[in-house]
C-alpha positions in Angstrom: 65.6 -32.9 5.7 66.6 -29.4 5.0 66.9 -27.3 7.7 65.5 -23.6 7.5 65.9 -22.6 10.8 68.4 -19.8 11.2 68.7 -18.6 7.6 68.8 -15.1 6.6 65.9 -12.8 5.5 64.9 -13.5 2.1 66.6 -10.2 0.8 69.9 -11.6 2.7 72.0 -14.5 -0.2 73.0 -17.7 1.6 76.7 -17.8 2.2 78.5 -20.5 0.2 81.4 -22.1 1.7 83.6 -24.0 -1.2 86.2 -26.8 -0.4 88.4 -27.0 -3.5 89.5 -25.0 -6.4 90.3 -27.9 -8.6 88.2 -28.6 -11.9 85.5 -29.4 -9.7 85.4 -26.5 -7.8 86.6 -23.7 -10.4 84.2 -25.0 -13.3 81.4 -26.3 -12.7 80.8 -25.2 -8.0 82.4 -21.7 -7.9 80.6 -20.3 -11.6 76.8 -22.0 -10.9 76.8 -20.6 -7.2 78.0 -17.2 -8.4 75.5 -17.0 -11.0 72.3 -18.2 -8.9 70.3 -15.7 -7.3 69.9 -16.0 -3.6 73.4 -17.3 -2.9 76.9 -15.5 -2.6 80.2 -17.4 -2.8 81.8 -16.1 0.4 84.9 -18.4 0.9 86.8 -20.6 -1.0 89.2 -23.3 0.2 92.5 -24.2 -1.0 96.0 -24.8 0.4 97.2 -23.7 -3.1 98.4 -19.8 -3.6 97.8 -19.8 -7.0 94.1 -21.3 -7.1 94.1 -18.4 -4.2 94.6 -16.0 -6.3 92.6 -17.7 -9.1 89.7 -17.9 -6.9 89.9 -13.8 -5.9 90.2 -12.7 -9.3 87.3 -14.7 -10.9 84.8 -14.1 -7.7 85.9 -10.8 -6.5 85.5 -10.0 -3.3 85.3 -14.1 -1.7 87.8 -14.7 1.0 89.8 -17.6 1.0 90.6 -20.0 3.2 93.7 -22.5 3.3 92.3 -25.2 5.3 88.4 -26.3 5.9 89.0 -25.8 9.5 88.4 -22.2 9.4 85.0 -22.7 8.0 83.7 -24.8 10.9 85.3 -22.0 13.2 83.1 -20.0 11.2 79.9 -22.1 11.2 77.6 -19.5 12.3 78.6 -17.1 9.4 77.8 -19.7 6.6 74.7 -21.8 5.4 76.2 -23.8 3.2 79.5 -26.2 2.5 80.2 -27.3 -0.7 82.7 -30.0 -0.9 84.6 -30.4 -4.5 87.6 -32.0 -3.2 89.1 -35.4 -4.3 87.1 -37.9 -3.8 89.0 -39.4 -0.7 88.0 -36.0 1.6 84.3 -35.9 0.7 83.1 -38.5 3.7 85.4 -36.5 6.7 84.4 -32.9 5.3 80.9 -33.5 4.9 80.9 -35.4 8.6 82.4 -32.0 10.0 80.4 -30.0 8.0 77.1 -31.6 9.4 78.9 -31.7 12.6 79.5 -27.8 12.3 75.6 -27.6 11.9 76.2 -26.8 8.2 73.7 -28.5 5.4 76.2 -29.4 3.0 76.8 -30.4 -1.0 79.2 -33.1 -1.9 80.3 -33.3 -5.6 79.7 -36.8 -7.1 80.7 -39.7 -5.8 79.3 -38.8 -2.4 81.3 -41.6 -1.2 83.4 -44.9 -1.7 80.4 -47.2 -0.5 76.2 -46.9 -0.5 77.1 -48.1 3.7 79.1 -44.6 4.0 76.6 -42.7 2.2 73.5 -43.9 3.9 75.6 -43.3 7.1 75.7 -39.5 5.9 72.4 -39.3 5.6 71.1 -40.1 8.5 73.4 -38.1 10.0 72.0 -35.3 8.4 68.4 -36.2 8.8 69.7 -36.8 13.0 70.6 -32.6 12.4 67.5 -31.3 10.3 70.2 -30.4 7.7 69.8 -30.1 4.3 72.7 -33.5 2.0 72.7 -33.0 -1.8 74.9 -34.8 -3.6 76.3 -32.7 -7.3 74.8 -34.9 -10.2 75.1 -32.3 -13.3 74.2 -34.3 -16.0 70.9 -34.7 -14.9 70.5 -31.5 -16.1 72.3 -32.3 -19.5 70.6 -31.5 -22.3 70.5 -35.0 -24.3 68.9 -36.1 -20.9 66.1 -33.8 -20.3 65.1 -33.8 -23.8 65.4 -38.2 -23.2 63.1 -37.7 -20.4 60.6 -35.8 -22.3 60.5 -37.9 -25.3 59.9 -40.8 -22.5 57.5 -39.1 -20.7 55.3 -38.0 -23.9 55.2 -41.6 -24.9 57.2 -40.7 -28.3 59.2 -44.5 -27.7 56.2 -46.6 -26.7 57.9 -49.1 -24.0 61.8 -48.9 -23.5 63.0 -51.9 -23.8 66.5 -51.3 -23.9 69.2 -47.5 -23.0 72.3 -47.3 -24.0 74.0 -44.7 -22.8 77.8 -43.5 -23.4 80.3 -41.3 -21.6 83.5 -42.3 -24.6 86.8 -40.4 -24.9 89.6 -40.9 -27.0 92.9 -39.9 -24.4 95.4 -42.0 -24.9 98.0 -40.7 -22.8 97.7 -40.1 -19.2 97.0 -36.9 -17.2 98.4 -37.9 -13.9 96.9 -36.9 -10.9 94.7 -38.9 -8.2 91.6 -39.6 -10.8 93.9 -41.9 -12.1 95.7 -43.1 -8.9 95.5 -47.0 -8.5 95.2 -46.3 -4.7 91.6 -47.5 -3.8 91.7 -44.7 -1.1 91.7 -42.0 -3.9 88.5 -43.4 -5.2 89.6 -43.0 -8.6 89.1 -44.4 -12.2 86.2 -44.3 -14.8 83.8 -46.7 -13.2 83.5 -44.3 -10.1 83.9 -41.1 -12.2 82.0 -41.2 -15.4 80.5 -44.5 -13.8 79.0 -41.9 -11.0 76.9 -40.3 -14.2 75.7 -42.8 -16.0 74.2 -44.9 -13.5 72.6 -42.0 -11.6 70.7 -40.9 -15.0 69.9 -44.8 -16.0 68.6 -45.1 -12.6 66.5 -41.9 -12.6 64.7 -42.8 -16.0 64.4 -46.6 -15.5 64.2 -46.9 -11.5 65.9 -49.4 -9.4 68.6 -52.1 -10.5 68.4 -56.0 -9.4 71.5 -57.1 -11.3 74.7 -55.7 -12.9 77.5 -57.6 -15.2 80.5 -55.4 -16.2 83.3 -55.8 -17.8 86.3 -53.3 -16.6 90.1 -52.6 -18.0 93.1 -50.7 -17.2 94.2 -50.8 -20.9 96.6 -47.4 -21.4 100.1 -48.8 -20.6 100.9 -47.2 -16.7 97.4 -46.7 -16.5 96.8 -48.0 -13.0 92.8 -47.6 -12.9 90.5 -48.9 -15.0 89.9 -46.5 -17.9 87.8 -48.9 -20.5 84.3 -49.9 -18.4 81.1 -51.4 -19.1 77.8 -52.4 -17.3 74.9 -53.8 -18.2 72.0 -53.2 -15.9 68.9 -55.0 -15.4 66.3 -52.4 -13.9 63.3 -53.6 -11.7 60.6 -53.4 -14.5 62.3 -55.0 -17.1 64.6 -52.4 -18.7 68.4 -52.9 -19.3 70.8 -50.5 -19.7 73.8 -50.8 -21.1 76.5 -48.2 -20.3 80.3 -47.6 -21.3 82.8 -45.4 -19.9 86.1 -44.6 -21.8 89.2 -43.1 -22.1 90.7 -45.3 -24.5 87.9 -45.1 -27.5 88.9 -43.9 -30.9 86.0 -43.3 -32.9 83.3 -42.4 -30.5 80.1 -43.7 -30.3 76.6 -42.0 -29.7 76.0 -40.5 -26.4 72.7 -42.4 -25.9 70.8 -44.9 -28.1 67.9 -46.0 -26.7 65.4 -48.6 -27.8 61.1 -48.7 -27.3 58.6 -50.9 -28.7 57.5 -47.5 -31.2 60.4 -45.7 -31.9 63.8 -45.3 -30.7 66.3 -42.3 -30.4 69.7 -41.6 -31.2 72.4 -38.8 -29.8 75.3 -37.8 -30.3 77.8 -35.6 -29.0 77.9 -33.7 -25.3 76.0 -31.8 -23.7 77.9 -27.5 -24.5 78.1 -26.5 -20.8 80.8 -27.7 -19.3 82.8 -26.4 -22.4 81.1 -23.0 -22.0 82.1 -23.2 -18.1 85.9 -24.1 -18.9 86.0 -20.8 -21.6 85.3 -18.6 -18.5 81.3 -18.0 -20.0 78.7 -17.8 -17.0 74.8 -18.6 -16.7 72.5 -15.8 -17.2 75.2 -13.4 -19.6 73.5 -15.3 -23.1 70.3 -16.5 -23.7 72.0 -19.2 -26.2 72.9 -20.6 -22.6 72.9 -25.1 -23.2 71.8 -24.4 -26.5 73.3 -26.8 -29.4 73.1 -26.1 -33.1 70.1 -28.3 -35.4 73.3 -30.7 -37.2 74.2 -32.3 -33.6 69.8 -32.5 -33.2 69.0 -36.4 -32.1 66.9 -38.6 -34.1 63.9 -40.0 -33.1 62.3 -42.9 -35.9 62.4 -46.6 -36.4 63.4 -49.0 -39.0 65.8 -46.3 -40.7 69.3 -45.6 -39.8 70.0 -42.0 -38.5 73.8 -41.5 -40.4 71.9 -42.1 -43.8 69.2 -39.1 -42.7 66.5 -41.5 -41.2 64.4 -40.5 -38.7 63.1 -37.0 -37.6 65.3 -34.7 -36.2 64.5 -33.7 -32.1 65.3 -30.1 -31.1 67.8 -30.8 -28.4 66.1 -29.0 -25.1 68.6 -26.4 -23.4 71.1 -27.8 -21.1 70.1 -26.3 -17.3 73.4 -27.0 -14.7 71.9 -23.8 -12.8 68.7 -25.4 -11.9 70.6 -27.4 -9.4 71.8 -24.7 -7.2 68.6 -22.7 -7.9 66.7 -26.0 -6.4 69.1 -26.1 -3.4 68.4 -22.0 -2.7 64.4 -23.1 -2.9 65.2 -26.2 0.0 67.6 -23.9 1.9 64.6 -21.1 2.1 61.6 -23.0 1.5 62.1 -26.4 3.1 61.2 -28.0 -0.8 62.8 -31.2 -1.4 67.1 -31.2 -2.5 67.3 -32.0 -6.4 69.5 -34.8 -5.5 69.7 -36.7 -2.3 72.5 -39.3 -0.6 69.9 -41.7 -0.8 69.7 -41.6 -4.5 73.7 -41.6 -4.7 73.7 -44.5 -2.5 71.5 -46.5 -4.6 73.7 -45.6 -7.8 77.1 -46.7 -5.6 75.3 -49.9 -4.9 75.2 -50.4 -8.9 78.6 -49.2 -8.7 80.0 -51.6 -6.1 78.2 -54.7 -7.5 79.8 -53.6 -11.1 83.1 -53.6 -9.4 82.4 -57.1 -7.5 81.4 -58.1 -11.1 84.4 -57.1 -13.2 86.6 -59.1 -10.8 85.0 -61.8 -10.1 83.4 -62.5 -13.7 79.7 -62.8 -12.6 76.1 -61.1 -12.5 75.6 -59.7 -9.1 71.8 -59.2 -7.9 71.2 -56.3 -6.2 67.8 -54.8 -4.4 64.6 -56.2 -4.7 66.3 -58.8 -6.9 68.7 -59.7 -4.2 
């Protein structure tokens, strides 16, 4: 449920709360709200002076915030949280948030378990309020233009996706995405993992049973950093997807397989670079635009390194039409772009990938269970 009652006139923007300044919250939260029309960034959180003054001299004017308390003491001047703290804070602060009578956005992974998240829903749905979980890359640009080529019948009948999210780092970064701690929520599967399977599970619909393999390969390393799953979808598709840090010559982004034609991608989707050099939605109208040479291939029988195939002009990348979206079910009562229910049905693949990797065995899932 959304939740409309009580939100300003239509001239009036929404005002944004934002939990965390991190990477999460300075990148990819703090730029896409600024940049979306109907909503103001009012208030950031963060304990931290310099991500303070960070956040006041890239949003002028927001007020900041060193604790998420002072937004629920606020509750009645905000109409909406958005929560891009680690991972291990995003059950509590959405709980209060909903609590506070404040819909609320939670940066992926909504939670450590599909139990926790379905427990957040209905919470929500018990307050009328509006629960989105941040899934990005569904608005990459490999992916819509995926979903196109699917959708126009350009593949015939996917048989098989194989999807990538590969880098080559091969010495550690620190911090609590890497913590072994399984309260930090951390390593690849739950990370990249969080991606992959959300887009595999959009395109292909529900899993019934996961294998994976998972590694903690980088020496100190002391969460997994070298995953794979294969997924066996409801109507017969499998997907097969790998996250990596540890992977030195990278393969395509997504190869995918249909009883016509398949298609083959490389290389990532330009926004989130574009977000890290400081460039915001709406200043270029090259915004999630690639150049023709990193152009997928779409053809069958020929290889696409030796020039086989047809090139596919690469749709534009969109990470605005997720806030955009939430504006609309803030003001209009439409339907959230994401859900919790959706993220709890990827963080059952997720789980059942992480039963599988230790215990060496398929695990059936869903309707296959």
């Amino acid at each position: 449920m959304t939740g409309t009652t009580g939100m300003p006139g239509t001239g009036t923007p929404l005002r944004v709360g934002l939990v965390g300044y991190g990477l999460a919250g300075s990148v990819f939260h703090a730029p896409l709200i600024a940049a979306t029309s109907g909503l103001a960034l009012d208030t950031v959180v963060t304990s931290n002076h310099e991500r303070q003054a960070r956040a006041r001299a890239e949003h002028p004017g927001v007020r900041c915030a060193a604790s998420p308390d002072e937004l629920w003491d606020r509750a009645d001047e905000l109409d909406l949280i958005v929560i891009a703290s680690p991972n291990r804070t995003h059950v509590p602060l959405a709980t209060e948030a909903l609590k506070a009578g404040l819909p609320v956005v939670v940066d992926k992974p909504i939670a450590a378990t599909a139990a926790e998240a379905r427990e957040l829903a209905a919470l929500a749905d018990d307050r009328g309020l509006l629960l989105s979980v941040f899934q990005n890359r569904r608005w990459d640009n490999d992916f819509r233009t995926l979903g196109k080529l699917i959708a126009d019948g350009e593949l015939g009948e996917v048989q098989r996706f194989e999807s990538r999210f590969e880098r080559w780092r091969p010495q550690l970064k620190g911090g609590w995405r890497e913590s072994g701690d399984p309260a930090e929520i951390g390593g690849l599967l739950y990370d990249l993992g969080s991606h992959v399977v959300d887009q595999a599970l959009v395109l292909f619909g529900p899993a019934v049973r996961v294998y994976a393999e998972s590694d903690t390969r980088r020496p100190g390393a002391e969460a997994d950093d070298d995953t794979f799953i294969a997924v066996t979808h409801a109507n017969g598709v499998r997907s097969h997807l790998w996250m990596s840090a540890t992977t030195a010559q990278l393969g395509p982004r997504f190869r995918v397989l249909g009883s016509v034609a398949g298609y083959v991608k490389y290389g990532l989707d330009p926004q989130e670079t574009a977000l890290r050099d400081g460039l915001l939605p709406g200043t270029s109208p090259d915004w999630g635009q690639e150049p023709e040479s990193l152009w997928g291939r779409l053809g069958a029988g020929e290889s696409p390194l030796t020039g086989g195939g047809t090139p596919v002009r690469t749709l534009p990348g969109d990470y605005p039409a997720y806030y955009a979206a939430i504006a609309a079910a803030l003001r209009d009562g439409t339907p959230p772009p994401v859900t919790a229910q959706e993220a709890a049905a990827a963080l059952d693949v997720l789980e059942a990938a992480r039963a599988s990797a230790r215990e060496g065995r398929t695990v059936t899932i869903g309707a296959g269970a």
